[in-house]
The first five atom37 places (N, CA, C, CB, O) and aatype in JSON, in Angstrom:
{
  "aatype": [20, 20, 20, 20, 20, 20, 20, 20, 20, 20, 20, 20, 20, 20, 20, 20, 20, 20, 20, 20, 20, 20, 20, 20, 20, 20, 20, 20, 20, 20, 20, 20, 20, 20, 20, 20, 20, 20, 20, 20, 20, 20, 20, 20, 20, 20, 20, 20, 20, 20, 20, 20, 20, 20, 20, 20, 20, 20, 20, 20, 20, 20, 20, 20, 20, 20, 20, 20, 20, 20, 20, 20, 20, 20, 20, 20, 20, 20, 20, 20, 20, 20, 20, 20, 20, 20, 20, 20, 20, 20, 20, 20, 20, 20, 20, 20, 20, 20, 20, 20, 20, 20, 20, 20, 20, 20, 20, 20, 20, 20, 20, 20, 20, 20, 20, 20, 20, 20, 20, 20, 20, 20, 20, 20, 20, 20, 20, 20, 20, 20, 20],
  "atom_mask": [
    [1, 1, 1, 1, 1],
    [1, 1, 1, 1, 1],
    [1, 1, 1, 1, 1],
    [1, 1, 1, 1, 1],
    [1, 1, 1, 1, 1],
    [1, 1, 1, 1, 1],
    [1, 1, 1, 1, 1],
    [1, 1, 1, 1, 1],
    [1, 1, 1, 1, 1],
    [1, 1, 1, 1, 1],
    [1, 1, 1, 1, 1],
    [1, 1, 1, 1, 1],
    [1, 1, 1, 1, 1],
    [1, 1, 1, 1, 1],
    [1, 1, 1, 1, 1],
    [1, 1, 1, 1, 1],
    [1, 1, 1, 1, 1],
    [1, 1, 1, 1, 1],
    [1, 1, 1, 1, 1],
    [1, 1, 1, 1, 1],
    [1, 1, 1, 1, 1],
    [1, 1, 1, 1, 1],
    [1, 1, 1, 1, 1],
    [1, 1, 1, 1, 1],
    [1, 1, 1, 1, 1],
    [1, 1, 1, 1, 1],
    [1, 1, 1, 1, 1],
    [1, 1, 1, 1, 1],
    [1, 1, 1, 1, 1],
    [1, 1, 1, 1, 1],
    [1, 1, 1, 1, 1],
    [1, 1, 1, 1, 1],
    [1, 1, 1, 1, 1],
    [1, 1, 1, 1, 1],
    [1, 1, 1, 1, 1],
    [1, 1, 1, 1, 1],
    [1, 1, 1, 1, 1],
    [1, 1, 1, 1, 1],
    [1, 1, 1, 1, 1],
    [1, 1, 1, 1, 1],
    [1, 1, 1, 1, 1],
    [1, 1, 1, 1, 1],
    [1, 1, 1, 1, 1],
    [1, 1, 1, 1, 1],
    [1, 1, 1, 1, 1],
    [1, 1, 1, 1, 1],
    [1, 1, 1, 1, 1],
    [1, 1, 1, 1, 1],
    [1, 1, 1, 1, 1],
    [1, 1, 1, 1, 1],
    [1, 1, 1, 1, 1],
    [1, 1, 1, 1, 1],
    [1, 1, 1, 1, 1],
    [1, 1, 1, 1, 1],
    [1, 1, 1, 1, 1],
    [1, 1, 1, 1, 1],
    [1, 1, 1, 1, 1],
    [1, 1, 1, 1, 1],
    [1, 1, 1, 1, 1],
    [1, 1, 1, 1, 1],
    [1, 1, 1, 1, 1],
    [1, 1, 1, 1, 1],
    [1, 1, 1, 1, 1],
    [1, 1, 1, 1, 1],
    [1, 1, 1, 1, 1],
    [1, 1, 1, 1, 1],
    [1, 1, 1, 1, 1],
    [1, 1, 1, 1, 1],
    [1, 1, 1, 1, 1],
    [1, 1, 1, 1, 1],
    [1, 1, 1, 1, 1],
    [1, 1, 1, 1, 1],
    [1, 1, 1, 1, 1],
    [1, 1, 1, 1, 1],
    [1, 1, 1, 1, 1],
    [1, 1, 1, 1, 1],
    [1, 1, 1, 1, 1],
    [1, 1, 1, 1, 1],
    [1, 1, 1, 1, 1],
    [1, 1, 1, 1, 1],
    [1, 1, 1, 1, 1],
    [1, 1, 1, 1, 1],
    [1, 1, 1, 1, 1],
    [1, 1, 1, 1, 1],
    [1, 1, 1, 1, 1],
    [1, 1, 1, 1, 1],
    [1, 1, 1, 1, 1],
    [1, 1, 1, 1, 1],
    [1, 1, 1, 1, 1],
    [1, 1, 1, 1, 1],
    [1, 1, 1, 1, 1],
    [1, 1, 1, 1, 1],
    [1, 1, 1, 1, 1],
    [1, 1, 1, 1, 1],
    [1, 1, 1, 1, 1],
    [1, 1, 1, 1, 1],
    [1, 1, 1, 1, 1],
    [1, 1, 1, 1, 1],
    [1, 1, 1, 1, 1],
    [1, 1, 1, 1, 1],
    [1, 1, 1, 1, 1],
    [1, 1, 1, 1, 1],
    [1, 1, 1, 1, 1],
    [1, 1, 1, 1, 1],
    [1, 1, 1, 1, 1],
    [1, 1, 1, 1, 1],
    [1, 1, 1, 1, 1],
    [1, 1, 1, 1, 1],
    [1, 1, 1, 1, 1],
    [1, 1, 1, 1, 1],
    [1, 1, 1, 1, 1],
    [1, 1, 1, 1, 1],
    [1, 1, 1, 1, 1],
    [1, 1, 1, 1, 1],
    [1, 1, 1, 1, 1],
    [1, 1, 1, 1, 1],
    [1, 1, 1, 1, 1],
    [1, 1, 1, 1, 1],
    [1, 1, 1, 1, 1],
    [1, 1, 1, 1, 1],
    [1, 1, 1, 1, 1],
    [1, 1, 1, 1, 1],
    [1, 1, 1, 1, 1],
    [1, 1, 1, 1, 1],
    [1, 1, 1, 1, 1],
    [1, 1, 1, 1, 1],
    [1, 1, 1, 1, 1],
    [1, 1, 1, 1, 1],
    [1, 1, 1, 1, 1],
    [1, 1, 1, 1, 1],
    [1, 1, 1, 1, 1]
  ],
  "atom_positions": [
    [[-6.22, -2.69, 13.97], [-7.63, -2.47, 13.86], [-7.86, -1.3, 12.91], [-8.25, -2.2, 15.24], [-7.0, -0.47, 12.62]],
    [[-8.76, -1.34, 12.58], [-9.24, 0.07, 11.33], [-10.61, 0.29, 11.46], [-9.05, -0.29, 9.49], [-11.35, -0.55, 11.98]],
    [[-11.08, 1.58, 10.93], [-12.48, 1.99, 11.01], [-13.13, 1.79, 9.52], [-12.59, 3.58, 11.55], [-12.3, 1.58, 8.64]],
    [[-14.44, 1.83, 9.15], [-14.69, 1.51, 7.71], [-15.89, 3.2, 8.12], [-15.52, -0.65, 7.15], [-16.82, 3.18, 8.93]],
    [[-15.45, 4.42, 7.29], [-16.53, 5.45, 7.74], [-16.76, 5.55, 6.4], [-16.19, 6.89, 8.65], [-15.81, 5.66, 5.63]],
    [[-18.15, 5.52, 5.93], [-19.13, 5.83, 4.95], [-19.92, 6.9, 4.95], [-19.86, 4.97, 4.86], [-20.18, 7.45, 6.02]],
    [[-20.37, 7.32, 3.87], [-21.48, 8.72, 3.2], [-22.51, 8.17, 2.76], [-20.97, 9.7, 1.85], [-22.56, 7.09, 2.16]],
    [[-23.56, 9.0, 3.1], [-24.66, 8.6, 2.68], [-24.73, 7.97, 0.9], [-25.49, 9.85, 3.01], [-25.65, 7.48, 0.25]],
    [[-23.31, 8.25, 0.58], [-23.54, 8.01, -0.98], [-22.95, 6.87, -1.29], [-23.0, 9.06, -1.93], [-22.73, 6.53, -2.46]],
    [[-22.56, 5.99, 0.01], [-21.92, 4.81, -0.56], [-20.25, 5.28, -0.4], [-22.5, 4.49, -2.28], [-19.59, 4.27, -0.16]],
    [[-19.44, 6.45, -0.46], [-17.94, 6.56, -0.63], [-17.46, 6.07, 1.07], [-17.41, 8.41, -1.18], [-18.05, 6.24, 2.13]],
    [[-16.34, 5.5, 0.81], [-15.82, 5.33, 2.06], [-14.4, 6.45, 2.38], [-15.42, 3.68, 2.12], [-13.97, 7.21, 1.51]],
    [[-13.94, 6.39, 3.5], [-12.81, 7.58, 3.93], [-11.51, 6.4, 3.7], [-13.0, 8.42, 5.99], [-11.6, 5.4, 4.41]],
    [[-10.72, 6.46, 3.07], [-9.12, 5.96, 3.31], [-8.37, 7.44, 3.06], [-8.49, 4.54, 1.99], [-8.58, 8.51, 2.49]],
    [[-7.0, 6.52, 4.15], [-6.27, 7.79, 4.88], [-5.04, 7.11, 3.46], [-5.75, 7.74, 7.27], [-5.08, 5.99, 2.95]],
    [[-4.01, 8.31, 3.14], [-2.64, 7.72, 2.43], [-1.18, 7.83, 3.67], [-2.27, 8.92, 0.78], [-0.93, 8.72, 4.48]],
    [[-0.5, 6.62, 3.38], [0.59, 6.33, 4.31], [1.72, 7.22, 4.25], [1.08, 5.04, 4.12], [2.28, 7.4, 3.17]],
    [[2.12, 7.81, 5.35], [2.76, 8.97, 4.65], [4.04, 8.86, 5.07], [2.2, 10.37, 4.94], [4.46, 8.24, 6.04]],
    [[4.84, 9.72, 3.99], [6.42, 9.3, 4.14], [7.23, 9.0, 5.23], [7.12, 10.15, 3.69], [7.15, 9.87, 6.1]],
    [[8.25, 7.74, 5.58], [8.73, 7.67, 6.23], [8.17, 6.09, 7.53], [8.77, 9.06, 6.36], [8.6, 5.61, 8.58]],
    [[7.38, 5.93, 6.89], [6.17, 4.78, 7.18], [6.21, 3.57, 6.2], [4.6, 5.46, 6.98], [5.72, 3.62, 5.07]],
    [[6.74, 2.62, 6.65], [6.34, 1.19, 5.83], [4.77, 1.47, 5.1], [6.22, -0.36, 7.13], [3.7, 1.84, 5.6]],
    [[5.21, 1.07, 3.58], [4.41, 1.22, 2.46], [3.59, 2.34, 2.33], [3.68, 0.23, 2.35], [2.39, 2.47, 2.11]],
    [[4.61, 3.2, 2.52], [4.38, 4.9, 2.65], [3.84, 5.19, 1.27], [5.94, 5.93, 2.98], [4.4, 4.82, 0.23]],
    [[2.57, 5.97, 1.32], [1.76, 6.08, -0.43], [0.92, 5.17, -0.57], [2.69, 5.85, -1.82], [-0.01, 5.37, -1.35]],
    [[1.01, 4.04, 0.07], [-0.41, 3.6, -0.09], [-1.33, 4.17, 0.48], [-0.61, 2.49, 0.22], [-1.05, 4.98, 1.37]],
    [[-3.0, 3.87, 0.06], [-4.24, 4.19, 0.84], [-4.24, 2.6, 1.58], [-5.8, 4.69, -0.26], [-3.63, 1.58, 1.24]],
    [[-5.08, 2.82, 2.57], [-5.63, 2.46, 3.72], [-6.82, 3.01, 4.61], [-4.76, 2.48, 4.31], [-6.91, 4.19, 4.93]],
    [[-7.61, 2.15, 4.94], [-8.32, 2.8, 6.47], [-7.94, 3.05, 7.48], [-9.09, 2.27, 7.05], [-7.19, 2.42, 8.23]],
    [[-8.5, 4.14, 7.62], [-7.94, 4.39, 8.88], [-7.64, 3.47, 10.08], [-8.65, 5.19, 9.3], [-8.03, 2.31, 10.12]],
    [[-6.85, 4.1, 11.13], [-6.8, 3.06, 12.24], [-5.65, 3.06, 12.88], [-7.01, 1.75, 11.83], [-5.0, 4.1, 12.99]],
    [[-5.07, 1.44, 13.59], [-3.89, 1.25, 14.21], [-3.14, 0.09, 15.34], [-3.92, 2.29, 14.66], [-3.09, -1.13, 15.22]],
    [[-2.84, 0.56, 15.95], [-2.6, -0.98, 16.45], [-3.37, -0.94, 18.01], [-0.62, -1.44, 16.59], [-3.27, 0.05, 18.74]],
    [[-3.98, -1.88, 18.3], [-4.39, -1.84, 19.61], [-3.5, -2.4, 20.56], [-5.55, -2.42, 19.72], [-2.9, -3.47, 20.42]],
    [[-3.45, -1.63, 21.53], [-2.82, -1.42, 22.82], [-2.69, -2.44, 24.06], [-3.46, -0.4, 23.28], [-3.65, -3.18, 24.28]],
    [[-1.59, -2.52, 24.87], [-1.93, -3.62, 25.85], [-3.25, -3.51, 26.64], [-0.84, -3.7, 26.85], [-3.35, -2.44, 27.24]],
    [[-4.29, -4.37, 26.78], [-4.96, -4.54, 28.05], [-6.19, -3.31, 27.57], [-3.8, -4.21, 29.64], [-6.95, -2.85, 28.43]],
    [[-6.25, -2.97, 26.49], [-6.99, -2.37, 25.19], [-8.07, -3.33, 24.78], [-5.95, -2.14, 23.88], [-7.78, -4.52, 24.62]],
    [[-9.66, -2.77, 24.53], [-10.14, -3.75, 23.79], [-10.26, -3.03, 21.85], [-11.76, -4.2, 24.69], [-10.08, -1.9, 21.4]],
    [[-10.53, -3.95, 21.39], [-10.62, -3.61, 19.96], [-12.01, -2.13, 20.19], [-11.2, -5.39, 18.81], [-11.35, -1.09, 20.29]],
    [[-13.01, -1.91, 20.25], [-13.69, -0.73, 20.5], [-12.9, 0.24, 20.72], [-14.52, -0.78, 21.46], [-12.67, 1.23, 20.04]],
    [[-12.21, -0.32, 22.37], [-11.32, 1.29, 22.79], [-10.32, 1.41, 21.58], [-10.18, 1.27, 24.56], [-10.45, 2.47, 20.96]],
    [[-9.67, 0.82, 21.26], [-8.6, 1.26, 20.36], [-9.66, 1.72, 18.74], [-7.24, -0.29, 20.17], [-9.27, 2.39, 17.79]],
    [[-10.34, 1.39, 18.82], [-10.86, 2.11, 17.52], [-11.07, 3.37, 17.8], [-12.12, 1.6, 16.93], [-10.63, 4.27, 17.1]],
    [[-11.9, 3.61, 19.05], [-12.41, 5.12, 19.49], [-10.95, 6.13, 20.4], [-14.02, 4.79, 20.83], [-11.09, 7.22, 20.96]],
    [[-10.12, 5.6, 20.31], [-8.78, 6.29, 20.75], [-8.22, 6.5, 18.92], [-7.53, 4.99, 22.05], [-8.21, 7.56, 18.29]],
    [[-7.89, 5.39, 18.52], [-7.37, 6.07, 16.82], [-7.57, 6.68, 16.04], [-7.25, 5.7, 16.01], [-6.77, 7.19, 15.26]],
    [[-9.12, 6.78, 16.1], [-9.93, 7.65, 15.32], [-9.66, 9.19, 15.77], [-11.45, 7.22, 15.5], [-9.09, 10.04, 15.1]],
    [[-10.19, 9.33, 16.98], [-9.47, 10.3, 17.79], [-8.23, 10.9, 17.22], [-9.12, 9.71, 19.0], [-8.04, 11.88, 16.48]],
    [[-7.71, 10.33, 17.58], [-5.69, 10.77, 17.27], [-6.02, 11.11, 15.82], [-4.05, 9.05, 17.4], [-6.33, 12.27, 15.54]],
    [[-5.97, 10.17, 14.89], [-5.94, 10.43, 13.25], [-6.8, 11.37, 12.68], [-6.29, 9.23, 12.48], [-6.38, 12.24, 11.92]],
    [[-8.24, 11.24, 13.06], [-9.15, 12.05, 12.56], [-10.14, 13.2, 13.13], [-9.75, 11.3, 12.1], [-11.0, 13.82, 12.49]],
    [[-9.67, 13.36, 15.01], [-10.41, 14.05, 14.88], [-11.91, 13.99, 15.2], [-10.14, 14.23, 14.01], [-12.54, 15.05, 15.2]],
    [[-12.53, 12.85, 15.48], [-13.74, 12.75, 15.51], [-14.14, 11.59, 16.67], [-14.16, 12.5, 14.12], [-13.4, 10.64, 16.93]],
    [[-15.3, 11.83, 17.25], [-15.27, 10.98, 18.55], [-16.39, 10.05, 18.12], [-15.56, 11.84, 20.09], [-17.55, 10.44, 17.98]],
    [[-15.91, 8.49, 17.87], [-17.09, 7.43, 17.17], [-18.05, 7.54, 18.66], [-16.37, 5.36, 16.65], [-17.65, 7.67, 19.82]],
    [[-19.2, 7.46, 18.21], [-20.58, 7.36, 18.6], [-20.9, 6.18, 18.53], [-21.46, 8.07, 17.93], [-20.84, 5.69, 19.65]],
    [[-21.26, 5.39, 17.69], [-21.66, 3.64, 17.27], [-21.02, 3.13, 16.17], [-23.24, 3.33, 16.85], [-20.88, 3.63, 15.06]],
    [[-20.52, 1.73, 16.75], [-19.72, 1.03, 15.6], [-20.2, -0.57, 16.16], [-17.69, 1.44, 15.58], [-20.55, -1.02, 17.25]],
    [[-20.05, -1.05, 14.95], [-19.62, -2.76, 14.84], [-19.13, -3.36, 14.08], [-20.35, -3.55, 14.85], [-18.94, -2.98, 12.93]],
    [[-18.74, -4.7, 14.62], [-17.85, -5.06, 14.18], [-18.06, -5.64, 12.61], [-17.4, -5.83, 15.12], [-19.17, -6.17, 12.61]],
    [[-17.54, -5.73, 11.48], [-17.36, -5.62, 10.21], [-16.3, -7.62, 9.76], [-16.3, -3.73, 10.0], [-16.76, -8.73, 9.51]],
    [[-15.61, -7.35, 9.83], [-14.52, -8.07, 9.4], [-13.07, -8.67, 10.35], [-14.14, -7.2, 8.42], [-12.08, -7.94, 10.33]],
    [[-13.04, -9.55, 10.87], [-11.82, -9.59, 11.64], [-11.0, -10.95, 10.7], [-12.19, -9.92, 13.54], [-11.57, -12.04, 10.56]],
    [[-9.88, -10.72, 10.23], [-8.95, -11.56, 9.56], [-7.07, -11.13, 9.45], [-9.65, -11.58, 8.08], [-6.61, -10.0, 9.61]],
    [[-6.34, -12.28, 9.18], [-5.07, -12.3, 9.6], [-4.47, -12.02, 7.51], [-4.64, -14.15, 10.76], [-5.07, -12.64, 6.63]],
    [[-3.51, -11.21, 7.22], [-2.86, -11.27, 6.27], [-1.57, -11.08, 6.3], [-3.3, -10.67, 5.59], [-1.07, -10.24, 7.04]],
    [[-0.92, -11.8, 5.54], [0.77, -12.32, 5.78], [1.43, -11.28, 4.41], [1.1, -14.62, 5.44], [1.23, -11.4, 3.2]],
    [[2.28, -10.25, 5.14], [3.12, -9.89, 4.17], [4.09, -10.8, 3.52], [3.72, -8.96, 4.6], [3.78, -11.99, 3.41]],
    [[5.58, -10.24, 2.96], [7.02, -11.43, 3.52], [7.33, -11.36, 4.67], [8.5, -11.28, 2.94], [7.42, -12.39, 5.35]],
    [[7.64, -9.81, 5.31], [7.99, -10.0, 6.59], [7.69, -9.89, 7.65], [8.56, -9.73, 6.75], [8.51, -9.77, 8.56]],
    [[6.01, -9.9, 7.87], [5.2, -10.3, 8.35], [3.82, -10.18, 8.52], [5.57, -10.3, 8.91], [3.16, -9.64, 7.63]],
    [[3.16, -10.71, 9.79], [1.69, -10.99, 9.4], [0.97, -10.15, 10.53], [1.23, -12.73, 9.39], [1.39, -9.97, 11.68]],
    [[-0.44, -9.57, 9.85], [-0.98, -8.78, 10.84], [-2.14, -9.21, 10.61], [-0.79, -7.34, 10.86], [-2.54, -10.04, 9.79]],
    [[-3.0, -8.22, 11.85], [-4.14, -9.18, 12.18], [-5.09, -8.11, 12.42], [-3.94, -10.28, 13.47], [-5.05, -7.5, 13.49]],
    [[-6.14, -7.78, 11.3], [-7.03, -6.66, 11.51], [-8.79, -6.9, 11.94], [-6.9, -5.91, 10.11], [-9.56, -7.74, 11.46]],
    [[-9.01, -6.1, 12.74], [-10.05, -6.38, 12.88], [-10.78, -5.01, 12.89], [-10.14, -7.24, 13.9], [-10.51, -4.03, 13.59]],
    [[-11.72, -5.13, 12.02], [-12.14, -3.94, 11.42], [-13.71, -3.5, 11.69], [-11.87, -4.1, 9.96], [-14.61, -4.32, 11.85]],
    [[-13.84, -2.32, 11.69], [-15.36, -2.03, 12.77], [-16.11, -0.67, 11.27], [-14.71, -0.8, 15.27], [-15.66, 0.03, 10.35]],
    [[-17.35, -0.98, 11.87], [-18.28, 0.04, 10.62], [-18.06, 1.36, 11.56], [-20.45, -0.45, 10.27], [-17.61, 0.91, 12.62]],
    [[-18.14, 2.58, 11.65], [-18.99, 3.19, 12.27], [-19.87, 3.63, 11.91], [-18.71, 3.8, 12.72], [-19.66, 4.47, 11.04]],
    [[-21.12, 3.45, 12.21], [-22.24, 4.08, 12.58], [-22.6, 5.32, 12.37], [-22.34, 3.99, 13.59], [-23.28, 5.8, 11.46]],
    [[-21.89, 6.03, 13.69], [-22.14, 7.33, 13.83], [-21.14, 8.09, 14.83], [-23.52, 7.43, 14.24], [-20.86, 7.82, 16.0]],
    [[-20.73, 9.02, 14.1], [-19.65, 10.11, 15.15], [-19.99, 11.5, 15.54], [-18.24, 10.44, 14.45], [-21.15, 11.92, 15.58]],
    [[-18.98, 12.16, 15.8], [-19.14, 13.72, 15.39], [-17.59, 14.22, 15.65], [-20.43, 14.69, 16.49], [-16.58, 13.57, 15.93]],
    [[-17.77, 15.46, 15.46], [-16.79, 15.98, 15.04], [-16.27, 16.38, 13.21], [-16.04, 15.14, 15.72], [-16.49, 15.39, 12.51]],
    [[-15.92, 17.09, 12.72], [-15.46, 16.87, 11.31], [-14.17, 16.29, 11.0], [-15.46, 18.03, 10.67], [-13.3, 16.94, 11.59]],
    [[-13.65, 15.29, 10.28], [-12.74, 14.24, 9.73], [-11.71, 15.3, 9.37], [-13.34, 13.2, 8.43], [-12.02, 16.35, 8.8]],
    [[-10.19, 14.89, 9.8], [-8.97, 15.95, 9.16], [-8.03, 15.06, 9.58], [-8.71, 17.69, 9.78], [-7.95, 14.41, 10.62]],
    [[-7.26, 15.13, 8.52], [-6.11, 14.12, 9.13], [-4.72, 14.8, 10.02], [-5.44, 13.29, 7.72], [-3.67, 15.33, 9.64]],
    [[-5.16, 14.56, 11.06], [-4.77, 14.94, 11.68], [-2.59, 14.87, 12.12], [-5.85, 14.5, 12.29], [-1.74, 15.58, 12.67]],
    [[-2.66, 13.65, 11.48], [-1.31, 13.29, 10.9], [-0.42, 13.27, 10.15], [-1.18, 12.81, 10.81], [0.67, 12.69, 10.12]],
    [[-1.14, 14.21, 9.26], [-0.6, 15.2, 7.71], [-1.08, 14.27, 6.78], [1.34, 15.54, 7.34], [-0.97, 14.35, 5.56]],
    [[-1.67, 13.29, 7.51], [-1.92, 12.48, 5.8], [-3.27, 13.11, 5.1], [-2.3, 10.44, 5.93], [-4.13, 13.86, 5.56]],
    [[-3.08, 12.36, 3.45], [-3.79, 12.8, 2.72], [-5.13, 11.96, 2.95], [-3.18, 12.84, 1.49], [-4.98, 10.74, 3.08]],
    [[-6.64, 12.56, 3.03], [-7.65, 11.53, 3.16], [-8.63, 11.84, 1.89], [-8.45, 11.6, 4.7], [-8.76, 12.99, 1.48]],
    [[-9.38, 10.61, 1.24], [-10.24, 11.05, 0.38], [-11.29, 10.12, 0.4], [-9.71, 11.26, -0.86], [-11.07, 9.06, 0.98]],
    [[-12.42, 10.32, -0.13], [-13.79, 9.43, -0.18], [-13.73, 9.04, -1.79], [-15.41, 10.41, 0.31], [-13.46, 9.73, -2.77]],
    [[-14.02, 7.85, -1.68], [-14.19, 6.56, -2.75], [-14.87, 5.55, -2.51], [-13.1, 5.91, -3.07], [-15.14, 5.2, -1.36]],
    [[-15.27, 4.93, -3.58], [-16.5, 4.17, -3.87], [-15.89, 2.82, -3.59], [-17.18, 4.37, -5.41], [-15.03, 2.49, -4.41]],
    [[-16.21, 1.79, -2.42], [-15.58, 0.46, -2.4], [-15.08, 0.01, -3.52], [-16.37, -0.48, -2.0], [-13.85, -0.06, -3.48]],
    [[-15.57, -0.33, -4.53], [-15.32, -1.07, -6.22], [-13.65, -0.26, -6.63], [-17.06, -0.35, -7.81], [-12.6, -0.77, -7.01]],
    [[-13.95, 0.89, -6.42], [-12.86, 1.77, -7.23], [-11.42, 1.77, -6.44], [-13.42, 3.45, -7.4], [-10.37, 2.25, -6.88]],
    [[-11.64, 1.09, -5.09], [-10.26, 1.24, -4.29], [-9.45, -0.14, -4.6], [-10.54, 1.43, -2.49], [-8.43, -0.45, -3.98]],
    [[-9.94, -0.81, -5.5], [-9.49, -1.98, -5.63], [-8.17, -1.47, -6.95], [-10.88, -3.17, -6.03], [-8.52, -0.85, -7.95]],
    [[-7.11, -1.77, -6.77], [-6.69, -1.42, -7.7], [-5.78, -0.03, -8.27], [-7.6, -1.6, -8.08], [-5.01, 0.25, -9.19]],
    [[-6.37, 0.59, -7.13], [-5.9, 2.35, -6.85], [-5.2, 2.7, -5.96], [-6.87, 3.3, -6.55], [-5.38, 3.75, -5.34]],
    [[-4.07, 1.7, -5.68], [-3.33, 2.16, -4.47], [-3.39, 1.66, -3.41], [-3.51, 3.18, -4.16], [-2.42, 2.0, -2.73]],
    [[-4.3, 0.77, -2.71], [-4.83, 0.65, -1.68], [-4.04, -0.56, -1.25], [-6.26, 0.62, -1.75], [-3.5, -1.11, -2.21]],
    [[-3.84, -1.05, -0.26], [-3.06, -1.94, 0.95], [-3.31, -3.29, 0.52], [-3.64, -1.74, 2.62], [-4.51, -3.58, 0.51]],
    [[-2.74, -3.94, 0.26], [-3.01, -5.22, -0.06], [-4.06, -6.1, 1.15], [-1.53, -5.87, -0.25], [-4.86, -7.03, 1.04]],
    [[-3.62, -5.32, 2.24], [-4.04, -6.38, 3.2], [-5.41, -5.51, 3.57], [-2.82, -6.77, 4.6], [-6.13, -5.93, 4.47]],
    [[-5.7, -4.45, 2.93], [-7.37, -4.44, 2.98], [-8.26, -4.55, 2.03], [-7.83, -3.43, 3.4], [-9.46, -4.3, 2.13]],
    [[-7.58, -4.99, 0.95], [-8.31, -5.6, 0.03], [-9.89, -6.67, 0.16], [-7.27, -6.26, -0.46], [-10.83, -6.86, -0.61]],
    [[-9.45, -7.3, 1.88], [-11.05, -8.16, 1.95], [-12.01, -7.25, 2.79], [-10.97, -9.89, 2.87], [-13.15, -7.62, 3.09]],
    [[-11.47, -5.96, 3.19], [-12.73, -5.26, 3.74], [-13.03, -4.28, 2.57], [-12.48, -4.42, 5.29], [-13.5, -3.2, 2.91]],
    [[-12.89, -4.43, 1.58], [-13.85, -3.99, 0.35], [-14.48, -5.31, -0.04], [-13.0, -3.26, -1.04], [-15.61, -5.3, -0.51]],
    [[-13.85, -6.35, 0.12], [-14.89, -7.81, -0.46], [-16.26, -7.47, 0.54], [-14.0, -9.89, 0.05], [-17.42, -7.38, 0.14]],
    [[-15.84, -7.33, 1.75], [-16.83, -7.45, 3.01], [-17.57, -6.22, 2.55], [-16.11, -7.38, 4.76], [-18.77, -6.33, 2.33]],
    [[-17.05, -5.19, 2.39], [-17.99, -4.15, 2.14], [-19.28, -4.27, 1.24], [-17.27, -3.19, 1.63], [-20.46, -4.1, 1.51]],
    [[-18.5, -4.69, -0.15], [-19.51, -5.18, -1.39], [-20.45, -6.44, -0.63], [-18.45, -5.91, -2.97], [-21.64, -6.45, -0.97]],
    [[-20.22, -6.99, -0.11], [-20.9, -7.81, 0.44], [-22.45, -7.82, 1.2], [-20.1, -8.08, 1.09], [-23.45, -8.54, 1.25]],
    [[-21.98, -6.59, 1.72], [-22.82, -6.04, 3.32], [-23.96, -5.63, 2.97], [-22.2, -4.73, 4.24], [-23.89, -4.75, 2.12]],
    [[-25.15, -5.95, 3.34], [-26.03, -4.82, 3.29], [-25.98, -3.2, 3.76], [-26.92, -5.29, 3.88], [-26.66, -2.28, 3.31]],
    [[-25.17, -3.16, 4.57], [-24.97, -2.12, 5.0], [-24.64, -1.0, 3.86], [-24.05, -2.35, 5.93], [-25.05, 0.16, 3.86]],
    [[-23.69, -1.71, 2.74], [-23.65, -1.37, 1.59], [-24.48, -0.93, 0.04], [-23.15, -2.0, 1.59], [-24.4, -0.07, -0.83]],
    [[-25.35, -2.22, 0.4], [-26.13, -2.56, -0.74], [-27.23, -1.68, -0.85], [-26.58, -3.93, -0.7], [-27.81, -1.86, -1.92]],
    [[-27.83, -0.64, -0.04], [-29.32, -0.37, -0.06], [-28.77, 0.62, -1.1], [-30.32, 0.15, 1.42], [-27.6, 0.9, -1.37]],
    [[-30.11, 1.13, -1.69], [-29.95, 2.37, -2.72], [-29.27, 3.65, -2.07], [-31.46, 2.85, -3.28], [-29.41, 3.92, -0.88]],
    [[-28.37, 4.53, -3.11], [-27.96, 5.79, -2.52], [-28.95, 7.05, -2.73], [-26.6, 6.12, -3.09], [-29.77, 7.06, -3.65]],
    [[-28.81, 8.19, -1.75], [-29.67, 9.4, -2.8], [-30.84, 9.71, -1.48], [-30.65, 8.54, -4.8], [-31.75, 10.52, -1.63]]
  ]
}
């Protein structure tokens, strides 16, 4: 599961994979794996937690889809938030930065979240004017 957290300016938060971690150096959203007997919510508002630091307030759901590495296939289901608090730190030594959906294409970023920037560009949630 992963979080999609946005700025009033349109940039979104991806975390970088950090050494010692399958496809260590890539960016990604945040997130992780949900837990036995876990629903997708709790495990968003427990990961966020752990990674960043910040306690989600309101989220929904965004994008849920399956992508197949070679050696294997995972299954993300990915949530907006809304609204949190707390201030964002990665809490896991990784590196985090804000970027513009369009620009993560291409820059490092996870192959297998490549369709929650399609979904993003997509969204209204996206689309209204910034400023």
């Amino acid at each position: 599961m992963a979080g999609v957290i946005a700025r009033d300016s349109g940039e979104v938060l991806v975390a970088q994979r950090t050494a010692g971690r399958e496809l260590a150096g890539a960016w990604e959203f945040p997130g992780g794996k949900v837990a036995p007997g876990e629903s997708a919510s709790e495990a968003l508002v427990r990961e966020l937690r752990e990674e960043l630091g910040i306690e989600v307030l309101a989220a929904e759901p965004l994008i849920d889809y399956t992508h197949a590495y070679p050696a294997r296939v995972v299954r993300l289901d990915v949530w907006r938030v809304n609204r949190y608090r707390g201030e964002i730190r990665g809490l896991e030594g990784q590196p985090l930065r804000w970027a513009q959906p369009r620009g993560l294409l291409g820059s490092g970023l996870l192959e297998a979240d490549a369709p929650i920037v399609a979904a993003l560009l997509g969204s209204a949630w996206f689309s209204r004017p910034s400023g």
